[in-house]
Structures are given as C-alpha cells and as structure tokens.
C-alpha positions, 0 to 999 in steps of 0.5 A: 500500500503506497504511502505517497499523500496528495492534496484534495484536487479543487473541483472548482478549478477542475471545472474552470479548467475543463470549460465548465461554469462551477455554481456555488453556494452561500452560507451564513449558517454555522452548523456544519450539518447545514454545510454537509445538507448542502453540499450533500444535496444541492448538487453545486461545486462550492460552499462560500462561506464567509467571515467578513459579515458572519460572525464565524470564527476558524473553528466553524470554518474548520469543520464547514471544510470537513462536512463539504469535503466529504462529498467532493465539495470545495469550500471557498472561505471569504477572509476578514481584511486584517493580517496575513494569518486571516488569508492563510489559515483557511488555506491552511485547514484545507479550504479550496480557496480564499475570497478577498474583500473590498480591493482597492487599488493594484498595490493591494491586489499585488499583496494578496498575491504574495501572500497566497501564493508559493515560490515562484508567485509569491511568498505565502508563509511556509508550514506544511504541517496543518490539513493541506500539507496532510500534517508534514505528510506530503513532500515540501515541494510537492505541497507547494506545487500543488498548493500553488495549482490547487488552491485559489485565490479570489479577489473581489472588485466592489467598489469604484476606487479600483476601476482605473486599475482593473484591467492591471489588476486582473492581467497580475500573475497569480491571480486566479478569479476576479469577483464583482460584487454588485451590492457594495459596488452599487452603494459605492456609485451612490445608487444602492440597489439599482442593479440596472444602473449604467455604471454597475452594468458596464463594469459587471461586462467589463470584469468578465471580459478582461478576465477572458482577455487576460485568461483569468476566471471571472466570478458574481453573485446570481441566481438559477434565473439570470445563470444563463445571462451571466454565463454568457456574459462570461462568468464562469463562477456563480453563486445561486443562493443562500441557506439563510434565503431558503431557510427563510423562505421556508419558514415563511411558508409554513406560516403562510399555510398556518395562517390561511390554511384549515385543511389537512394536506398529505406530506411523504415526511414525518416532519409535514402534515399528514391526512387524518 
C-alpha cells in the first residue's frame, strides 16, 4: 500500500479548467450539518462561506471544510481584511480557496498575491504541517506545487476606487478569479440597489471580459434565473443562493399555510402534515 499523500484536487478549478461554469453556494449558517445538507444535496461545486459579515470564527470554518469535503465539495472561505494569518489559515485547514474583500487599488491586489501564493508567485508563509500539507505528510515541494495549482485565490472588485486599475489588476500573475460584487459596488456609485444602473452594468461586462482577455476566471453573485445571462456574459463562477434565503423562505411558508390554511394536506415526511 503506497504511502505517497496528495492534496484534495479543487473541483472548482477542475471545472474552470475543463470549460465548465462551477455554481456555488452561500452560507451564513454555522452548523456544519447545514454545510454537509448542502453540499450533500444541492448538487453545486462550492460552499462560500464567509467571515467578513458572519460572525464565524476558524473553528466553524474548520469543520464547514470537513462536512463539504466529504462529498467532493470545495469550500471557498471569504477572509476578514486584517493580517496575513486571516488569508492563510483557511488555506491552511484545507479550504479550496480564499475570497478577498473590498480591493482597492493594484498595490493591494499585488499583496494578496504574495501572500497566497508559493515560490515562484509569491511568498505565502511556509508550514506544511496543518490539513493541506496532510500534517508534514506530503513532500515540501510537492505541497507547494500543488498548493500553488490547487488552491485559489479570489479577489473581489466592489467598489469604484479600483476601476482605473482593473484591467492591471486582473492581467497580475497569480491571480486566479476576479469577483464583482454588485451590492457594495452599487452603494459605492451612490445608487444602492439599482442593479440596472449604467455604471454597475458596464463594469459587471467589463470584469468578465478582461478576465477572458487576460485568461483569468471571472466570478458574481446570481441566481438559477439570470445563470444563463451571466454565463454568457462570461462568468464562469456563480453563486445561486443562500441557506439563510431558503431557510427563510421556508419558514415563511409554513406560516403562510398556518395562517390561511384549515385543511389537512398529505406530506411523504414525518416532519409535514399528514391526512387524518
């Protein structure tokens, strides 16, 4: 029985790389069983969960990487902007990539490239002994080599302070996925939630096709209905949704039908109604 350890390949990028649009999924949710439903069921490629807005710390994360790697599910961790610690250690536990908010200019892209990326990219501080080196398990120069090919980087444009850089930025060595966020990108032009404002539409188009220009992946938030016209646009990363919307809309059901339902109602699982 061969000893020899390799990293988790990242479906994500094996799904980029064969032409394919990979479709991930949004949690806000800790419980790492919503992560293992999720990836269980749901049928996407990727779980985006996140700890600039949700109050997680590493130790949900980490096991939110478990359950989703179970099933062969990447999980792609949006980073706090504070220390390089805070873009590695998701790395480190074995997340399939990091998502870097709010980057403001090229000297700030340029320096999260060098802080997640190995030699020859970059200068990502060296372990190896944690999840995604398989605990000193696997060769140095294999762990960075596989890292540097297996492990992505996602830098997010979501403001207009970067846009007379953007195409610099997207064309830097290194960089794997460029990311518009039209939420904080529609308040930074001052027209909070227009997403038909003309400015936000033409730099949505612009962001997908510099990075078909410049061979680098293009990701946004989206939904089933418009991930026809985004993948067309060229967005080849989509996030389609979120536990908190389901969840939410699930329960507003079940109070919808307590309110204006007397009827009983067949239901093929023991947490429905069932006929009497």
């Amino acid at each position: 029985m061969s000893n020899q350890q390799a990293m988790r390949p990242s479906r994500v990028l094996r799904k980029l790389r064969s032409g394919q649009t990979a479709i991930a999924l949004k949690l806000n949710l800790a419980d790492p069983r919503i992560s293992e439903m999720a990836a269980r069921f749901s049928g996407v490629d990727c779980l985006w969960t996140d700890m600039e807005h949700v109050p997680n710390d590493f130790s949900v994360v980490e096991r939110q990487i478990w359950a989703a790697k179970a099933y062969d599910v990447d999980v792609l961790v949006r980073v706090a902007r504070g220390s390089y610690s805070d873009m590695i250690r998701p790395l480190e536990m074995d997340a399939a990539g990091i998502m870097v908010p709010h980057i403001m200019n090229l000297a700030d892209a340029k320096q999260v490239i060098h802080y997640t990326k190995f030699h020859p990219v970059g200068r990502r501080p060296l372990d190896g002994g944690n999840a995604d080196g398989a605990y000193c398990n696997l060769d140095l120069a294999e762990y960075m080599k596989q890292a540097n090919d297996q492990r992505f980087n996602v830098l997010q444009i979501e403001d207009p302070e970067p846009l007379p850089e953007l195409e610099a930025i997207i064309a830097l060595p290194g960089l794997d996925m460029i990311f518009f966020g039209p939420g904080d990108f529609s308040q930074g032009i001052g027209a909070p939630g227009e997403w038909d404002q003309p400015q936000l539409k033409e730099t949505r188009e612009n962001i997908a096709r510099l990075a078909q220009k410049h061979g680098k992946y293009a990701g946004t938030v989206g939904s089933i209905a418009n991930l026809n016209d985004l993948t067309a646009m060229g967005y080849r990363f989509i996030s389609v949704g979120a536990d908190a919307v389901g969840f939410s809309q699930y329960l507003s059901g079940i109070a919808k039908g307590i309110s204006h339902s007397t009827e009983s109602v067949s239901a093929d699982s023991i947490y429905g109604s069932t006929t009497s």
